[in-house]
C-alpha positions as CSV (number, residue, x, y, z in Angstrom):
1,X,0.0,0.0,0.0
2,X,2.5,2.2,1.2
3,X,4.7,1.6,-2.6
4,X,1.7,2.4,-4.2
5,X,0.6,5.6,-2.5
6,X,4.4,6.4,-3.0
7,X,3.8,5.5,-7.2
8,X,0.9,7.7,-6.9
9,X,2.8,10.7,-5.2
10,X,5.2,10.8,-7.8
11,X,3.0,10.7,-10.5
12,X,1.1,13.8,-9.3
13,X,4.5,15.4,-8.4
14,X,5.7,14.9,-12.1
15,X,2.6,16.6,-13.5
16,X,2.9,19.2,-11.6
17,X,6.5,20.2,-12.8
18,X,5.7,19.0,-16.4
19,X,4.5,21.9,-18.4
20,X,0.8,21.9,-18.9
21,X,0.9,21.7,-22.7
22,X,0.2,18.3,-24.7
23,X,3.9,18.9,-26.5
24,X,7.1,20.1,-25.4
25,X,7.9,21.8,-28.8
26,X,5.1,23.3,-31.1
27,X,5.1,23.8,-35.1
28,X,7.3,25.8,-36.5
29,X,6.1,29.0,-38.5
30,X,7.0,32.0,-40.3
31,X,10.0,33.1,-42.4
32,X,12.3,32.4,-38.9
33,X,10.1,29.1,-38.3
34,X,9.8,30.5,-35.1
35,X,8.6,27.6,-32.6
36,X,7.6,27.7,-28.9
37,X,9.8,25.2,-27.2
38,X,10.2,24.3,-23.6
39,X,13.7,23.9,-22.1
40,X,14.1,20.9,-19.4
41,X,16.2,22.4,-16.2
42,X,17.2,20.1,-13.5
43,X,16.7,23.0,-10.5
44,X,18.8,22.1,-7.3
45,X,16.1,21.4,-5.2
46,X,12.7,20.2,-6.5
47,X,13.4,18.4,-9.5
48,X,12.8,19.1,-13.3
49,X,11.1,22.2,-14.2
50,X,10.5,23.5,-18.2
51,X,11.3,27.2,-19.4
52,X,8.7,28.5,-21.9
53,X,11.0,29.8,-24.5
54,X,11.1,31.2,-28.3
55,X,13.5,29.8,-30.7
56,X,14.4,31.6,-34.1
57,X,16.2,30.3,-36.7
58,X,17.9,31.8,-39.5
59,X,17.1,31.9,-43.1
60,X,19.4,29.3,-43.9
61,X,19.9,25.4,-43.9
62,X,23.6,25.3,-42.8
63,X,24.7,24.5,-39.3
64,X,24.0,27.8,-37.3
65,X,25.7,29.3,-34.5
66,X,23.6,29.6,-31.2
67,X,22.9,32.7,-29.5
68,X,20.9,32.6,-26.0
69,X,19.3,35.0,-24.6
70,X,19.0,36.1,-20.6
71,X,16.0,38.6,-20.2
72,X,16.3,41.4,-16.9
73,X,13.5,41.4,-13.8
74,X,11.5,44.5,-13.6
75,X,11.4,46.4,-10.7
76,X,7.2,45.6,-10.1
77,X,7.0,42.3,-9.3
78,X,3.7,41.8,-10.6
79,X,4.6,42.0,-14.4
80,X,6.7,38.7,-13.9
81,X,3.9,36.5,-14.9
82,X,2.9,39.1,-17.7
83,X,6.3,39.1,-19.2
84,X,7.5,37.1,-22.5
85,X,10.1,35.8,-24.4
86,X,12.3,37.8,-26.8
87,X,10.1,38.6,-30.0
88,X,12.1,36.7,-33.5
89,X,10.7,40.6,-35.1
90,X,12.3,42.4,-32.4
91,X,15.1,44.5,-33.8
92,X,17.8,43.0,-31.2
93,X,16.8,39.0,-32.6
94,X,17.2,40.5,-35.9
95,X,20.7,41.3,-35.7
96,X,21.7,37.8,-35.1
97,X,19.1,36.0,-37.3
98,X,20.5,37.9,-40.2
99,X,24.0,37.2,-39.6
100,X,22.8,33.7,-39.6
101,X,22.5,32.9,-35.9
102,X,20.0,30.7,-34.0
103,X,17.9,32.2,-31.4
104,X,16.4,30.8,-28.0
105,X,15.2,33.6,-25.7
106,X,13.8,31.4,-22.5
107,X,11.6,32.3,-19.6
108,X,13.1,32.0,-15.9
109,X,10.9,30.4,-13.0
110,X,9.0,33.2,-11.7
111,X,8.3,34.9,-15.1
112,X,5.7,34.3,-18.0
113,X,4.4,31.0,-18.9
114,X,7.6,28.9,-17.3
115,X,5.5,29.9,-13.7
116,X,6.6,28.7,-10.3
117,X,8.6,30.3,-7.8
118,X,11.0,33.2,-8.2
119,X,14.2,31.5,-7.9
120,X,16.5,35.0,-8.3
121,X,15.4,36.3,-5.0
122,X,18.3,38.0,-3.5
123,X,17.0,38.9,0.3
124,X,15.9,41.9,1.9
125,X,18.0,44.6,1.2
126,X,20.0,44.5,4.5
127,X,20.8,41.0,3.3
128,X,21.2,41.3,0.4
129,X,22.8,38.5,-1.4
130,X,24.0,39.2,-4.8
131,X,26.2,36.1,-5.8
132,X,23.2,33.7,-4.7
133,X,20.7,35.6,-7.4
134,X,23.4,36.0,-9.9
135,X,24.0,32.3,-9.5
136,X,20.1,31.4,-9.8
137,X,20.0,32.8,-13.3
138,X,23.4,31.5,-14.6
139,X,22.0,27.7,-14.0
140,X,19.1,28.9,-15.9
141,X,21.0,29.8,-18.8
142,X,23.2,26.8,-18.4
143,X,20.0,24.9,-19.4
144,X,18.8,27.1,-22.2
145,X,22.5,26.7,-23.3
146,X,22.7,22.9,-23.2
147,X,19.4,22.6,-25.0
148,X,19.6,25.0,-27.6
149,X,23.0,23.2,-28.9
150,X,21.5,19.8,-28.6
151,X,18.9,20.9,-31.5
152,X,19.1,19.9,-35.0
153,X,20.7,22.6,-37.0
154,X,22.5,24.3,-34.3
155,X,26.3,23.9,-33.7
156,X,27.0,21.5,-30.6
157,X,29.8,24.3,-29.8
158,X,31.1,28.0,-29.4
159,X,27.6,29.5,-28.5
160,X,26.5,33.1,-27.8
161,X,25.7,33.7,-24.0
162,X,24.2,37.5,-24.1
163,X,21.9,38.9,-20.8
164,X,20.1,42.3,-20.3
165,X,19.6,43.9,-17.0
166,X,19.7,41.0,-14.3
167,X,20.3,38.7,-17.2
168,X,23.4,40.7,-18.0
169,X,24.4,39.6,-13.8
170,X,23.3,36.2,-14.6
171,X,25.6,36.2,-18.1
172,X,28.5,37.4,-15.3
173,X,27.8,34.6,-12.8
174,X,27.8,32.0,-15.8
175,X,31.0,32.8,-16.8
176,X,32.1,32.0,-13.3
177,X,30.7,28.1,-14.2
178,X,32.2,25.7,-16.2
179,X,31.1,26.4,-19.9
180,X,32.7,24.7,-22.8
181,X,30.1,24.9,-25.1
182,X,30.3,28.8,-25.2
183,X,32.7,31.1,-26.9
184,X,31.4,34.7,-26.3
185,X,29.2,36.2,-22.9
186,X,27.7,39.9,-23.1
187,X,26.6,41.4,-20.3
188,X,24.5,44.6,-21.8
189,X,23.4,47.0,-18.8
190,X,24.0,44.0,-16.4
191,X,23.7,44.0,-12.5
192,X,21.0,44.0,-10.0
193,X,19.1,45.9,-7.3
194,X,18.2,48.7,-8.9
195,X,15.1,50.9,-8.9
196,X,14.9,50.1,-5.1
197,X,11.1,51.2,-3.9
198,X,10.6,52.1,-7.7
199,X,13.2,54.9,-7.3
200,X,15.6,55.7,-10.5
201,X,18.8,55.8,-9.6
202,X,18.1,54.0,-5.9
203,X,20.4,50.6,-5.3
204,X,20.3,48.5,-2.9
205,X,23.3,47.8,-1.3
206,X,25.7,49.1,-4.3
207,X,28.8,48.1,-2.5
208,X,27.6,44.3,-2.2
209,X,27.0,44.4,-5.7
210,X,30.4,45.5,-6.5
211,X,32.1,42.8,-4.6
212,X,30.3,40.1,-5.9
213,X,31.7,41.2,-9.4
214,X,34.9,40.5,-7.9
215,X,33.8,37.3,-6.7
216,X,32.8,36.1,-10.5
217,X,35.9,37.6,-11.6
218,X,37.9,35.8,-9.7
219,X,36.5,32.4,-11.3
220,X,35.9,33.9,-15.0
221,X,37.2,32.0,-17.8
222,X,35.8,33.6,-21.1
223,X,36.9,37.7,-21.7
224,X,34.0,39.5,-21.8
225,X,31.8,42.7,-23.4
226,X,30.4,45.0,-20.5
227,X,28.0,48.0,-21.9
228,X,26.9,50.4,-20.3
229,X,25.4,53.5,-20.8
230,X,25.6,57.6,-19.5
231,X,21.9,57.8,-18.3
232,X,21.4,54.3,-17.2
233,X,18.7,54.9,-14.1
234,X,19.1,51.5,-12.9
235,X,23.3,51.3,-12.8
236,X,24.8,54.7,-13.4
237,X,28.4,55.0,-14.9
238,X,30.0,55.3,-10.7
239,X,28.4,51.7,-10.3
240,X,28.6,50.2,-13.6
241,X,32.8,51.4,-13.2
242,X,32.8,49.8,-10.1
243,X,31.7,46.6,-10.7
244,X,34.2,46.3,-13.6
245,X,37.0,47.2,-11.2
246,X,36.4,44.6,-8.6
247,X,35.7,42.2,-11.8
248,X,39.0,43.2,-13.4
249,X,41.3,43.6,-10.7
250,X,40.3,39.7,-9.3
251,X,41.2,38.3,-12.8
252,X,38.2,38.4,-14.7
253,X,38.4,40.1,-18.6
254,X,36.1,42.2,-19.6
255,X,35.9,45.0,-22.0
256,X,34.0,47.7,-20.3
257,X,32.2,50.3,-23.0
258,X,30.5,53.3,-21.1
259,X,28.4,55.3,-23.8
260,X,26.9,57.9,-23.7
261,X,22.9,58.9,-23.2
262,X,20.2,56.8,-25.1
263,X,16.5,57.7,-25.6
264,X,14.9,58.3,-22.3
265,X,16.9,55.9,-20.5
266,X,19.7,54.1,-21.8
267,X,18.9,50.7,-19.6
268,X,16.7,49.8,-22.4
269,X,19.7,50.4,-24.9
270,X,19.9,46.4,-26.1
271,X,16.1,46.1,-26.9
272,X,15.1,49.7,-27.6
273,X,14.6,50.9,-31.4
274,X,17.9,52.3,-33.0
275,X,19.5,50.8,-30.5
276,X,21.5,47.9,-32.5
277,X,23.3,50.9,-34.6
278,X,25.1,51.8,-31.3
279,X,25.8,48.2,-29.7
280,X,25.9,46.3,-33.2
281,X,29.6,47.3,-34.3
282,X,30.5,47.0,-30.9
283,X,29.3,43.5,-30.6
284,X,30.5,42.6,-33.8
285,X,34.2,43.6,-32.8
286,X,33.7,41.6,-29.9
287,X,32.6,38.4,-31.7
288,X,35.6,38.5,-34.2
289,X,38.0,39.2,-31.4
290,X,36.5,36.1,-30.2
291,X,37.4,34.3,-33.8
292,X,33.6,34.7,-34.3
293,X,33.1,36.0,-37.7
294,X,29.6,38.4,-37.5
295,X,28.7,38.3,-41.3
């Protein structure tokens, strides 16, 4: 009896952390056969979970290059569930799809359609706990990474690893993990804590932030691209500076770009209209650095 109830628990336990979709891929469409996809990642505690994510392919049948995608937490915690995976139209997916990239832009627990708990939660402020979050999302793209170069079409090898916002933290704190199936990690506007109590310009804890850049330095393997810009209201150019310092000065490589003002805010350089002319030659010098040729 007591095996059986046991079967039972584990059954309902599975179908809770299986996404609540009859497929784990849907039909491709459109001129990027854009396809929903969900990405299997084995959390530390609690099993198997799936991230709802978008993949875009390029316009072309040879072997592409993979490029994943790390999306940033807004400061309101109730647009998580609202929020959605990098659009294959938007201009920022563009760039890479026409240079002949693949795209998977996947949700983290707490956000979206993926659901669950918020895994990034870095404490109350006067605990604040910066590796710990910046960890939480680098697993997450871990997964996203081993999935996306496990698909057909898509180099097994020398991936793209580039994060916005908190993603841009989490593309820091990957590069503090093993990671041999990634070539190039970009960090655009990347850190965390900002907009404390909805306030531009308010951190939480700035200093902590700061060392725990010097914490990932210290285990970085892969030279980086840090950008930044002037009018950033979440991580202004004192901060941003800062946490490339402590990065730099404990071993990690990073080139550090601090532009000047974009639109409104420049947080929202990497996904806001135009902006591609500013970071896309930048990027693009980065990748061939790398030995990655961005056609």
């Amino acid at each position: 009896m007591r095996s059986l109830l046991a079967l039972l628990f584990a059954a309902v336990l599975a179908a809770c952390e299986a996404p609540q979709h009859a497929v784990l891929a849907g039909t491709p469409s459109g001129p990027w056969r854009e396809q929903i996809v969900w990405v299997p990642y084995d959390r530390q505690f609690g099993g198997t979970r799936h991230l709802f994510a978008r993949l875009c392919r390029p316009a072309t049948e040879r072997e592409a290059r993979v490029v994943v995608f790390a999306h940033g937490t807004p400061p309101d915690p109730s647009v998580r569930p609202t929020m959605k995976p990098l659009s294959c139209e938007s201009e920022a997916a563009q760039w890479f799809l026409k240079r002949g990239y693949m795209v998977l832009a996947a949700m983290r627990t707490g956000f979206g359609q993926t659901g669950g708990d918020y895994a990034e939660q870095s404490m109350p402020c006067g605990r604040m706990d910066y590796v710990r979050s910046g960890r939480d999302t680098a697993r997450q793209i871990a997964a996203a990474v081993d999935y996306a170069t496990s698909l057909p079409g898509a180099r097994p090898t020398g991936a793209i690893v580039v994060g916005q916002s908190a993603g841009g933290w989490g593309a820091v704190a990957y590069n503090a993990m093993p990671h041999p199936k990634v070539d190039a990690i970009v960090s655009m506007a990347g850190g965390r804590g900002g907009h404390m109590g909805g306030r531009a310009n308010d951190n939480c804890r700035p200093e902590q932030l700061a060392l725990a850049a010097g914490t990932f330095g210290a285990e970085a393997a892969t030279p980086m691209l840090w950008i930044y810009t002037a009018n950033d209201s979440f991580f202004a150019p004192p901060l941003a500076s800062s946490m490339h310092a402590n990065f730099a000065q404990a071993g990690g490589q990073a080139r550090f770009v601090q532009l000047g003002p974009f639109a409104n805010d420049g947080h929202g350089l990497f996904l806001g209209r135009g902006g591609s002319a500013i970071w896309g030659p930048l990027l693009a010098r980065y990748l061939n650095e790398r030995g990655i040729v961005a056609r």
